[in-house]
Every structure is written in structure tokens, then in C-alpha cells.
Short mmCIF file of the C-alpha atoms (twelve columns), coordinates in Angstrom:
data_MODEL
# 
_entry.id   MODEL 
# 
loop_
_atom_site.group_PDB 
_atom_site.id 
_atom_site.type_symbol 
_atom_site.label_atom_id 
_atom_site.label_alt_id 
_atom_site.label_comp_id 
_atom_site.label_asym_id 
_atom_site.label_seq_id 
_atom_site.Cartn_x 
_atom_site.Cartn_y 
_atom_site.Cartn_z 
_atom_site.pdbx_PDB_model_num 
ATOM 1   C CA . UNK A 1   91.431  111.728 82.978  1 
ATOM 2   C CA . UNK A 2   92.592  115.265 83.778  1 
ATOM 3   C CA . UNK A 3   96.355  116.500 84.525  1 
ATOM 4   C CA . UNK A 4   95.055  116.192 88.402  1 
ATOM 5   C CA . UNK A 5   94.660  112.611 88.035  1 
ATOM 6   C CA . UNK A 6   98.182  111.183 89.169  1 
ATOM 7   C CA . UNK A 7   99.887  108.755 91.068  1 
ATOM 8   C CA . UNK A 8   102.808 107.505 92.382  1 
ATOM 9   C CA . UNK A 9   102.287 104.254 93.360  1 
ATOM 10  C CA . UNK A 10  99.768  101.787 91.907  1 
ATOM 11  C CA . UNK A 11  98.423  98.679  93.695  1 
ATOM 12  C CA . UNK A 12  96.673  95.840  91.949  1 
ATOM 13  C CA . UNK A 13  93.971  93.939  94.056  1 
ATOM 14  C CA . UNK A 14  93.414  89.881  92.937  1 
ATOM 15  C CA . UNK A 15  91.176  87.777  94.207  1 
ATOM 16  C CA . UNK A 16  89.512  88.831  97.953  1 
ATOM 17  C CA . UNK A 17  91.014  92.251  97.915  1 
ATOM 18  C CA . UNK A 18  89.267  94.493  95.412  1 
ATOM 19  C CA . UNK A 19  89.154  97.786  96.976  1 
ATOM 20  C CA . UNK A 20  91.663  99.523  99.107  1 
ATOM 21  C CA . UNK A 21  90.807  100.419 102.933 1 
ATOM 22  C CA . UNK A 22  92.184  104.166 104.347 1 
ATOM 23  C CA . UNK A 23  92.136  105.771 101.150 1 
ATOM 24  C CA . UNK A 24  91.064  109.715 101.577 1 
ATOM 25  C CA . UNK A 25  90.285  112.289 98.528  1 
ATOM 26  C CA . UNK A 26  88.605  109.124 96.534  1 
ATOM 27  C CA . UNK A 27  87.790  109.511 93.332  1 
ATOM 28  C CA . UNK A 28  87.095  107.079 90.437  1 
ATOM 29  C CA . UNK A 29  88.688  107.729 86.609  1 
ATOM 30  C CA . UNK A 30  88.075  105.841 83.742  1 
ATOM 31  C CA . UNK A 31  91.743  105.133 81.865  1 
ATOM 32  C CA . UNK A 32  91.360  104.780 77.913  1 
ATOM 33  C CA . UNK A 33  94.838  103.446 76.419  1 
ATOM 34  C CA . UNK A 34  95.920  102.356 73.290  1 
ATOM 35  C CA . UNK A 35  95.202  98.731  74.212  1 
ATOM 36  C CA . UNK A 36  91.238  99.339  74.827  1 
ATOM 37  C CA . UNK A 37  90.431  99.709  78.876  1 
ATOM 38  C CA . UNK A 38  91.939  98.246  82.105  1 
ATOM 39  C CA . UNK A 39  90.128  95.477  84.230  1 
ATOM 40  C CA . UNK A 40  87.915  98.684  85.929  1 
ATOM 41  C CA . UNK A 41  88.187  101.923 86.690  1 
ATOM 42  C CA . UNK A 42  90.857  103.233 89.014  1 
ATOM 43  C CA . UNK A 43  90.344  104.269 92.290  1 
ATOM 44  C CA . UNK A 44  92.812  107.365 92.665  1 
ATOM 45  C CA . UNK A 45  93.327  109.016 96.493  1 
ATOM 46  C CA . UNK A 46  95.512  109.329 99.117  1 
ATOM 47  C CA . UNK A 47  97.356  106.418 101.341 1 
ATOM 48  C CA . UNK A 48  100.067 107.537 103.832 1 
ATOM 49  C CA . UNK A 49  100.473 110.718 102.305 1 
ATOM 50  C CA . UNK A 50  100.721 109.162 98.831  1 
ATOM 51  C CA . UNK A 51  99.350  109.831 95.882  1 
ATOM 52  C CA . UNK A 52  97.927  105.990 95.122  1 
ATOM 53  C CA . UNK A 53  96.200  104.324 92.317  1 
ATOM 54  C CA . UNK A 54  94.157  100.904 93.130  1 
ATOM 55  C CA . UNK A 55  93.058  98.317  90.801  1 
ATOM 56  C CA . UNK A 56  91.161  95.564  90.818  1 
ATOM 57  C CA . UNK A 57  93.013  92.875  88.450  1 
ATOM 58  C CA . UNK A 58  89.479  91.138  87.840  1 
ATOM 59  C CA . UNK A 59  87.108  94.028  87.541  1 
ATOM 60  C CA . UNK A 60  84.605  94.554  90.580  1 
ATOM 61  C CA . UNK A 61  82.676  91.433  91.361  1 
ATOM 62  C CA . UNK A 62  85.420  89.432  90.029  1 
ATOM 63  C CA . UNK A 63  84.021  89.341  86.580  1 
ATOM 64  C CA . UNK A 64  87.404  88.675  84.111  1 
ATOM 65  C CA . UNK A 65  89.225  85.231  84.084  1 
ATOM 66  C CA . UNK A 66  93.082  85.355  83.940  1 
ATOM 67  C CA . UNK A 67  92.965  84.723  80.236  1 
ATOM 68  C CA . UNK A 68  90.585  87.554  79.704  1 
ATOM 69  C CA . UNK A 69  92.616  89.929  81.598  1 
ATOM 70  C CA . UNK A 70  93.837  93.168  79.475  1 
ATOM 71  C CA . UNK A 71  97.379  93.472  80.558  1 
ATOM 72  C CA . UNK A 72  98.899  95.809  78.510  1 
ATOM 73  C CA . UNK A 73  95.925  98.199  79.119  1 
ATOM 74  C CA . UNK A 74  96.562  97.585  83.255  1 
ATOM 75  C CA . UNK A 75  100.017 98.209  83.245  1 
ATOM 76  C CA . UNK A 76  100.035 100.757 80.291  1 
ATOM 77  C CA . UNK A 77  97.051  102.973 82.224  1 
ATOM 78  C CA . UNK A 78  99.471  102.929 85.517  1 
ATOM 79  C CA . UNK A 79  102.449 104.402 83.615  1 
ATOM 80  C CA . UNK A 80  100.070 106.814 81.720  1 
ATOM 81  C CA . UNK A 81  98.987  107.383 85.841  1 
ATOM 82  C CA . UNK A 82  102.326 108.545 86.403  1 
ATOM 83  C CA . UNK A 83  103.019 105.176 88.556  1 
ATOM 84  C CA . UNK A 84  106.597 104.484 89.657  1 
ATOM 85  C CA . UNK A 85  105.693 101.273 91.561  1 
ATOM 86  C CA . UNK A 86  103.526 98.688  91.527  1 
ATOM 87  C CA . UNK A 87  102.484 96.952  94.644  1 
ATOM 88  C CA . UNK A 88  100.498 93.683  93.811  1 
ATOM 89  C CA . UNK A 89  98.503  91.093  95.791  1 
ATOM 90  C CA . UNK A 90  96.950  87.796  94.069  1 
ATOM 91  C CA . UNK A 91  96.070  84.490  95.567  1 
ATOM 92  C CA . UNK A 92  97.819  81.329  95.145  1 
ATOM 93  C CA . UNK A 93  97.999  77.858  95.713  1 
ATOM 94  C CA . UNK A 94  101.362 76.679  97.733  1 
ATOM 95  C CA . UNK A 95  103.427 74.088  96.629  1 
ATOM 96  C CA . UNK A 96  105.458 73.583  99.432  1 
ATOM 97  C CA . UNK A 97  104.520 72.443  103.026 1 
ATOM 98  C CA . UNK A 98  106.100 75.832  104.723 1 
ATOM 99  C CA . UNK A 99  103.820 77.451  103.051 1 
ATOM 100 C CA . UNK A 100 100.968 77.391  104.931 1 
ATOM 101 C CA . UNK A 101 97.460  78.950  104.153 1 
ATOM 102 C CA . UNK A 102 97.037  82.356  105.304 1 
ATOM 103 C CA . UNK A 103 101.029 82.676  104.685 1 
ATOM 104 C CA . UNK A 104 102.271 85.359  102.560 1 
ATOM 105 C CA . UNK A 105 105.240 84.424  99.636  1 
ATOM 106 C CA . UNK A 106 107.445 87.213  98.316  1 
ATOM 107 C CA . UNK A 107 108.527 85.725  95.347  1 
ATOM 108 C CA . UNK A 108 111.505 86.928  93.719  1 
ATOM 109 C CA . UNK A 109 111.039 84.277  90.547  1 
ATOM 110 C CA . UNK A 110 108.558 83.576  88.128  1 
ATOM 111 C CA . UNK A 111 108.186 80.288  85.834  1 
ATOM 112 C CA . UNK A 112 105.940 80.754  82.631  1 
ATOM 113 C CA . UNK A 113 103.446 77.938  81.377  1 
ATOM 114 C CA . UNK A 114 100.776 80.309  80.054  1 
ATOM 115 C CA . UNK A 115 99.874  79.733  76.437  1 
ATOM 116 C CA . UNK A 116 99.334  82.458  73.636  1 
ATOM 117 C CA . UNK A 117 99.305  85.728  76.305  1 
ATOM 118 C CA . UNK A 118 100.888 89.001  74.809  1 
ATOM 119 C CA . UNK A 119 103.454 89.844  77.274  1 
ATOM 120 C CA . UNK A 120 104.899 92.543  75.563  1 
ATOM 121 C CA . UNK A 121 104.248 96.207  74.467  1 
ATOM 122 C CA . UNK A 122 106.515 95.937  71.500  1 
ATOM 123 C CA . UNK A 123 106.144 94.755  67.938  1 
ATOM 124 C CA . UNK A 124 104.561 96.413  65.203  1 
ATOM 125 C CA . UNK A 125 107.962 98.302  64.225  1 
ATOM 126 C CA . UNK A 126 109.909 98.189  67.264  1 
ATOM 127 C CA . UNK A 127 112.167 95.839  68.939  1 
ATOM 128 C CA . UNK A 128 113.016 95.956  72.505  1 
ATOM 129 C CA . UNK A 129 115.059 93.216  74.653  1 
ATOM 130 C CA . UNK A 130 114.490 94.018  78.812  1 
ATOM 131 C CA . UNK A 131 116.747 92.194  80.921  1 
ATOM 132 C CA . UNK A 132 114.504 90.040  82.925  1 
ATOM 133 C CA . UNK A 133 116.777 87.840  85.435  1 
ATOM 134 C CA . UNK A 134 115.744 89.388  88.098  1 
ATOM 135 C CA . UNK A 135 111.904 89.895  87.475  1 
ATOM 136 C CA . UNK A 136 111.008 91.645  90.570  1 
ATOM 137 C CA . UNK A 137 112.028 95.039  91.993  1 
ATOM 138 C CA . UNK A 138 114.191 94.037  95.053  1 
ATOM 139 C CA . UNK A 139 113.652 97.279  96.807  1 
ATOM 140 C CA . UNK A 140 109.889 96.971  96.309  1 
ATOM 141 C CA . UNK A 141 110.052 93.276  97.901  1 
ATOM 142 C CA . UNK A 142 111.974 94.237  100.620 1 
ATOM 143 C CA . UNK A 143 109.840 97.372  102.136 1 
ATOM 144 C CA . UNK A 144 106.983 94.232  101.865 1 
ATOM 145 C CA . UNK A 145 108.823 91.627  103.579 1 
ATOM 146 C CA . UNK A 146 109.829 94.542  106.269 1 
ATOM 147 C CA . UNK A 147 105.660 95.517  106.522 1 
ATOM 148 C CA . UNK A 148 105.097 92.195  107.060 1 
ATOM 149 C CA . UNK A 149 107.187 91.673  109.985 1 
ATOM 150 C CA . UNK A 150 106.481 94.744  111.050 1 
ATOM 151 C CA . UNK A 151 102.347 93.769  111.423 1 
ATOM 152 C CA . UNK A 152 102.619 90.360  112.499 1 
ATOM 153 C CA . UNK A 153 101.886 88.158  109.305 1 
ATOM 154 C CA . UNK A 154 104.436 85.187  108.294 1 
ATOM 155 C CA . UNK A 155 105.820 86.441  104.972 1 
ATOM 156 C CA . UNK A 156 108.097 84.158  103.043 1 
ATOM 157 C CA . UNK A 157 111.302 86.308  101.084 1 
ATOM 158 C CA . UNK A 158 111.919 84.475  98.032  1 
ATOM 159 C CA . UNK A 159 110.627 81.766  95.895  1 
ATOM 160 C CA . UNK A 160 109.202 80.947  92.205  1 
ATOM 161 C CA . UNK A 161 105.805 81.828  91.202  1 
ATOM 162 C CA . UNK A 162 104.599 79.096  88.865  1 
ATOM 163 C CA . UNK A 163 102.422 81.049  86.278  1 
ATOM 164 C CA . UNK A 164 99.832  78.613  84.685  1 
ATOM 165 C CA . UNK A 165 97.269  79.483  82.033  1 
ATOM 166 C CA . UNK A 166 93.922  78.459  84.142  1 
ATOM 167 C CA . UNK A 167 90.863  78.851  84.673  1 
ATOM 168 C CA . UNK A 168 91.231  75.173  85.268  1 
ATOM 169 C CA . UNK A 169 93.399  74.422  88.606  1 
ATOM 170 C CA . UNK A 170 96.749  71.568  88.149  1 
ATOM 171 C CA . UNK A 171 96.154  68.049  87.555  1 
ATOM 172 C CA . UNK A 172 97.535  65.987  90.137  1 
ATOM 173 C CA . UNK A 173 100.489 64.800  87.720  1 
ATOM 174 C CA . UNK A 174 101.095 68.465  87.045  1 
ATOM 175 C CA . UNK A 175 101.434 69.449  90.784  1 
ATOM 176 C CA . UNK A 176 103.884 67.091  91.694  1 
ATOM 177 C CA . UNK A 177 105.151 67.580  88.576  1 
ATOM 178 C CA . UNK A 178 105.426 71.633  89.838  1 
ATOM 179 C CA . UNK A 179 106.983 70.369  93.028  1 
ATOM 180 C CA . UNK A 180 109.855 68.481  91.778  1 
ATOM 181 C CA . UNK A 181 110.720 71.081  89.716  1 
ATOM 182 C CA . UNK A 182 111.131 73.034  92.682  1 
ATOM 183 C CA . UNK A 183 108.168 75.931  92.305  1 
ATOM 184 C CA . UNK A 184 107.221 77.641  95.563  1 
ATOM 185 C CA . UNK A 185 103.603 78.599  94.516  1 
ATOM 186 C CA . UNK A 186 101.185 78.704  91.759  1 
ATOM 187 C CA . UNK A 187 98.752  81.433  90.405  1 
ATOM 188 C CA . UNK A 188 97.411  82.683  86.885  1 
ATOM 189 C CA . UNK A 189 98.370  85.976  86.551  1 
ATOM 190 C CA . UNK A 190 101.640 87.889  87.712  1 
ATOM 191 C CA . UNK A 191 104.146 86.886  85.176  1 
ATOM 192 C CA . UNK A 192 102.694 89.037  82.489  1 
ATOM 193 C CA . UNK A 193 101.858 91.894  84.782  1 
ATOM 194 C CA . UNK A 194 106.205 91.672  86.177  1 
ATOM 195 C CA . UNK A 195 107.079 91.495  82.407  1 
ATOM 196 C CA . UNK A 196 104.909 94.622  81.415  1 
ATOM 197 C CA . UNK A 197 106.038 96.672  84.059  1 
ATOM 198 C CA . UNK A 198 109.366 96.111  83.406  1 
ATOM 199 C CA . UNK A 199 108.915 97.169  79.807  1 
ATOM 200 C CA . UNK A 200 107.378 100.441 81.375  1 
ATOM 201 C CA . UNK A 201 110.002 100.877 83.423  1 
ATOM 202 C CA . UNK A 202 107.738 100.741 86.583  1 
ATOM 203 C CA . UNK A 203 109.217 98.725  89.803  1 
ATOM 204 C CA . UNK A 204 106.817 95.875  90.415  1 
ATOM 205 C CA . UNK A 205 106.582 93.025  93.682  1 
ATOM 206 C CA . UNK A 206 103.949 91.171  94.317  1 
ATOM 207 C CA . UNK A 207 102.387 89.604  97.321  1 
ATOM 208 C CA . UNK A 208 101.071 85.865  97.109  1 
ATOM 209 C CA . UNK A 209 98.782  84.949  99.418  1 
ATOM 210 C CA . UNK A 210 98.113  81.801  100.202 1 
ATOM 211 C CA . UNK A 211 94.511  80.461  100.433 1 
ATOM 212 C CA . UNK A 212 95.493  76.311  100.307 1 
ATOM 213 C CA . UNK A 213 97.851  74.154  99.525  1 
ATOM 214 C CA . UNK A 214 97.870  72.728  95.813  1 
ATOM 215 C CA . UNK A 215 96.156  69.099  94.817  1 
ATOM 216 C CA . UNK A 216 99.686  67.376  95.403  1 
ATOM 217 C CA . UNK A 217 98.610  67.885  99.487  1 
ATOM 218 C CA . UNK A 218 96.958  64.738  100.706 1 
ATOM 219 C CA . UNK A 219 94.738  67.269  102.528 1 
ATOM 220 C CA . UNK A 220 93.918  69.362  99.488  1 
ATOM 221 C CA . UNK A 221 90.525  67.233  99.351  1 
ATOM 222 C CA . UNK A 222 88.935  67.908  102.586 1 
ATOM 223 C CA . UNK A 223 89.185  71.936  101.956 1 
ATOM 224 C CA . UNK A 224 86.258  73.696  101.524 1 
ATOM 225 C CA . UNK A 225 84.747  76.974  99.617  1 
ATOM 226 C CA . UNK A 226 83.851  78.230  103.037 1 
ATOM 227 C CA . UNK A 227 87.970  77.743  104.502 1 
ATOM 228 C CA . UNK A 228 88.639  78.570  101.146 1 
ATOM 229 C CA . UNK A 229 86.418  82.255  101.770 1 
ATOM 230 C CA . UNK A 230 87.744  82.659  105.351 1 
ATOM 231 C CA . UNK A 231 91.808  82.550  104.181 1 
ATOM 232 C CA . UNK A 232 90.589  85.056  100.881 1 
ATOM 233 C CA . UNK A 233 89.112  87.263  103.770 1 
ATOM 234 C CA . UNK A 234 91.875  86.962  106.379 1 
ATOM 235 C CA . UNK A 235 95.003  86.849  103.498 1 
ATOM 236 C CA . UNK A 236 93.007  90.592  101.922 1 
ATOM 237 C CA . UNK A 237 93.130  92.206  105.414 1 
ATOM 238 C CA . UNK A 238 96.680  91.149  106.107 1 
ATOM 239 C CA . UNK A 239 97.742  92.802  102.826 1 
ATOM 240 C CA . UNK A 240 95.835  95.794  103.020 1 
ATOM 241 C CA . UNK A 241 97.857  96.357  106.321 1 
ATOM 242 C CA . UNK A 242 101.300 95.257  104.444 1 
ATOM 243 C CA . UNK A 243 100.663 97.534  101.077 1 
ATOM 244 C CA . UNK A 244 99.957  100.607 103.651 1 
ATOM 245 C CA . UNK A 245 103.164 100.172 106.005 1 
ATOM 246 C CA . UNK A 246 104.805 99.320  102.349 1 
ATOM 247 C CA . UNK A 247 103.506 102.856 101.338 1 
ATOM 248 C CA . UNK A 248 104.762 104.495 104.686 1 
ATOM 249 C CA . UNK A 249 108.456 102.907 104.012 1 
ATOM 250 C CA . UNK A 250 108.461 103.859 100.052 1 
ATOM 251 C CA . UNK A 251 107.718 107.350 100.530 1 
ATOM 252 C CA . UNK A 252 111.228 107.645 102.147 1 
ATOM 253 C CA . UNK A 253 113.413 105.568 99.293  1 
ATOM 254 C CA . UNK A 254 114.550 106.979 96.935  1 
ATOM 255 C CA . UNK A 255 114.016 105.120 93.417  1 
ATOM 256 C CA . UNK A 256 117.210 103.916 92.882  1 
ATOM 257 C CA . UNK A 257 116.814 100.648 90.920  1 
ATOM 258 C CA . UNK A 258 117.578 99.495  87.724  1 
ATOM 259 C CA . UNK A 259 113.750 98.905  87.301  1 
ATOM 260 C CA . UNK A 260 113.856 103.046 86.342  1 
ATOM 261 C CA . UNK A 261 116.052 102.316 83.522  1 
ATOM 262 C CA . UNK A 262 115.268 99.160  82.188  1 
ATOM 263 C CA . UNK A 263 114.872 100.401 78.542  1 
ATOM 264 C CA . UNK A 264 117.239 102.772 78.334  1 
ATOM 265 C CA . UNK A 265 119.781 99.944  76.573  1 
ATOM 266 C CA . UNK A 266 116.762 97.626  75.375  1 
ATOM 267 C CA . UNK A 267 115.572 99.119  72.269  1 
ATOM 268 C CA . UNK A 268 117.279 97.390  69.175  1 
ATOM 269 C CA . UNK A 269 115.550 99.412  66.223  1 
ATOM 270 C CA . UNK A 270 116.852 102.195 64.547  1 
ATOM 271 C CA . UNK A 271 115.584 105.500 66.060  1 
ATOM 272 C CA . UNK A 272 114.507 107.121 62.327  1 
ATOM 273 C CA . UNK A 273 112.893 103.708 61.123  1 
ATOM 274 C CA . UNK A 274 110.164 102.905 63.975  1 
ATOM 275 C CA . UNK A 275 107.177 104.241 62.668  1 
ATOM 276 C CA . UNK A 276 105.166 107.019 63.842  1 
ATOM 277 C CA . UNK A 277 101.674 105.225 64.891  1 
ATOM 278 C CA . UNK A 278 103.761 103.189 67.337  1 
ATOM 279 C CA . UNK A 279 105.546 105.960 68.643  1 
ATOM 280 C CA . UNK A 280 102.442 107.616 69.425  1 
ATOM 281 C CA . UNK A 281 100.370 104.443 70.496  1 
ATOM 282 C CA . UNK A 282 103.858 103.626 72.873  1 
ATOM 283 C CA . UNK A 283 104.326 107.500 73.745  1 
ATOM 284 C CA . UNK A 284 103.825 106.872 77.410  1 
ATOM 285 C CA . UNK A 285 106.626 104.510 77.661  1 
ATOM 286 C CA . UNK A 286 108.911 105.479 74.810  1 
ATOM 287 C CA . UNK A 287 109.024 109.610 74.919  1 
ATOM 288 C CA . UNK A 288 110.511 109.321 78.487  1 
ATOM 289 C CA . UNK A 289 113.552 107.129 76.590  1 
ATOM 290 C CA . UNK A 290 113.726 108.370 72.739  1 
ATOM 291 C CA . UNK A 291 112.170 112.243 73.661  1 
ATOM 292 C CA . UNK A 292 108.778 113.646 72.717  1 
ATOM 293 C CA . UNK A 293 109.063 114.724 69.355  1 
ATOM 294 C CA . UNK A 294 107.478 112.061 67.539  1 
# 
């Protein structure tokens, strides 16, 4: 990686979308953080006049499950980057009977019932708190919902993402189980990604596309891999279009949020007593806050 190699915003391709149409001046870098590599190399180049940096969550050819993913090294290579946002796509199951396949959910909530996942960059010396009631970057979600009204696709504003550990889909007790609770949609892998970013102080939103509804459908059975293939195909063009008039609005906000600043009262440890190899291995995140002179 070379002082060339930066980006403003990132995007972060699940399952079905795992490369980025319209890009121009492509290039490929390989990201080494502190946490070992990212999913795949990034695909760096230019979308709507924007310095962009695609990933694909699952490494090309979909080759990492959601338990395998390496977070910290995702999120930690886009601030490293020079990312500011975060523009994310995954699939998901829907919960609800509004949400119809092919729909697209803005969520605005997440619910966690992963099991043992590091969520966090801190530790080892340092204690930080983010404020985390409002997990998403509102300005981020809103430029999506816009896109997607603006290109035709029925996007959903709002609603809980139901984080589960996987690989394994729900149980049929657990899906209704998801509905009375009052989820919105369920996936494997966003909650640690919003979390993370937060902690690097980069705005994140995420699109969830729907490709079926869950087992508590009475329909659920009848679905097949091929429906299943279509919707992955149909939901990935939809957001490629969304993420690219997301781009075009983005370019024109200013960063304004509290996303930006998110640390700046969340670090509980005394300055002079957090050790030197984790101000180094957390420079990326922590110099912009505490200063460079570790």
C-alpha cells in the first residue's frame, strides 16, 4: 500500500455482490493490519468522481463463513484506507410479510445473538465506551433510502437487523421466536462490522437485501436454490445502482455526524498509562484522537 492508495468511501459486498460495476482507474492492494489481513484484497478506483474502496465481506468465490470473517482487519484496513463511510450490502432473510424478496431494508437497529465474536478494537491496555444507541449513521441511511427511490427499488427506512451466529439458518421455534420479538430481518454479519466502525469513527449503513422470507413463512419450503440465485442476482444489481446514486449524493454532504467523533469522549484510560504496543497496533484509530506522538 503506497500514500496513493486512498479512499473516501468504502463499500462492503456480501453475498451476490462481490465486485463493484463502473469503477475506472482499478487497481487491486493488498491491506496488512495489525489484526492479520481483510476478507481479500481491495479493489481501489473511482465511482462518481470518488475515490472508492470495495470489499468483498467473504473473499472472492465466497470462501469465509460469517464466523470466520476477520472484522477488525475489514474495518481497521478501511480506516487505515482513509475511509470516512462505509456503504454495506449483505443478504438477509425477512421476518416480516412487507418484506418481500427482492425488497431492500434500511435498518436503523441491530439485535446481537452471535456467540464469542470480538467486536471491539480495544483491550489489551485501553478502555473505550462508544455510544451505540443509534448504531447506524443516519445521514448515510438516508442518501440510500433517497437512491433507492430515486432508481425504482422498494427500500424499507427502518427496522432491526437480527444478527445470529450461523452458518446454520433459524430453527422454526427461533423464527417465530425472532418475530414476536419484533425483528425486521435476519443475517450473520453486520452487527460487528456497525460496532467496529463506530469505534473507528467511520459512518456506516447497510443495505439488506432480501433473498426470502425466513422458515416462520408457510411458503419458506417451496423456495428453491435457483429463486434463491435469481433474487441474489436481481437484489446485487439493484444495489450496485443504489451504492452509486448513494456515492453521487455523499460527495455533496458534508460529514457532519456524530459518527466523526464518536471517540473523542469514549476513552476511559489514563492517557500516560496505555501502553505503547497498543498505541502503535491502534495508531490508525487512536493518533487522530490522543495525537501522533506515541
Amino acid at each position: 500500500m503506497t500514500s496513493k492508495d486512498r479512499a473516501q468511501i468504502g463499500i462492503i459486498g456480501g453475498s451476490g455482490l462481490y465486485q463493484m460495476e463502473g469503477l475506472t482507474e482499478v487497481r487491486e492492494v493488498q491491506v496488512e493490519t495489525p489484526f492479520g489481513p481483510p476478507s481479500d484484497a481491495f479493489i481501489l478506483g473511482m465511482l462518481e468522481e470518488t475515490p472508492v474502496a470495495f470489499l468483498a465481506r467473504h473473499g472472492r468465490g465466497h470462501r469465509l463463513l460469517p464466523t470466520e470473517l476477520p472484522y477488525r482487519a475489514n474495518i481497521y484496513a478501511m480506516k487505515m484506507l482513509g475511509v470516512e463511510r462505509i456503504l454495506s450490502a449483505s443478504a438477509v432473510g425477512s421476518l416480516q410479510e412487507q418484506y418481500a424478496p427482492t425488497d431492500i431494508v434500511i435498518p436503523d437497529q441491530f439485535l446481537d445473538r452471535t456467540r464469542g465474536r470480538i467486536s471491539t478494537f480495544f483491550g489489551d491496555g485501553i478502555v473505550a465506551h462508544i455510544t451505540f444507541d443509534h448504531p447506524v449513521c443516519h445521514v448515510v441511511g438516508e442518501a440510500m433510502a433517497a437512491s433507492g427511490e430515486e432508481v425504482g427499488v422498494t427500500v424499507h427506512r427502518g427496522g432491526t437487523y437480527l444478527c445470529m451466529e450461523g452458518p446454520a439458518f433459524s430453527t422454526l421455534a427461533e423464527s417465530r421466536l425472532y418475530r414476536q420479538w419484533g425483528m425486521d430481518v435476519i443475517g450473520m454479519t453486520n452487527l460487528q462490522e456497525a460496532k467496529l466502525a463506530r469505534e473507528a469513527e467511520i459512518c456506516y449503513s447497510t443495505l439488506a437485501l432480501v433473498t426470502d422470507y425466513d422458515c416462520w413463512h408457510p411458503e419458506h419450503s417451496s423456495v428453491t436454490v435457483e429463486m434463491i440465485l435469481d433474487y441474489l442476482h436481481r437484489n446485487a444489481v439493484n444495489a450496485q445502482q443504489i451504492i452509486r446514486h448513494s456515492i453521487r449524493r455523499l460527495r455533496q454532504t458534508p460529514r457532519s455526524c456524530k459518527c466523526a467523533t464518536a471517540l473523542r469522549h469514549a476513552i476511559l484510560t489514563q492517557r500516560d498509562l496505555i501502553p505503547t504496543a497498543t498505541r502503535r497496533k491502534l495508531a490508525a484509530i487512536l493518533d487522530p484522537v490522543l495525537g501522533g506522538d506515541a
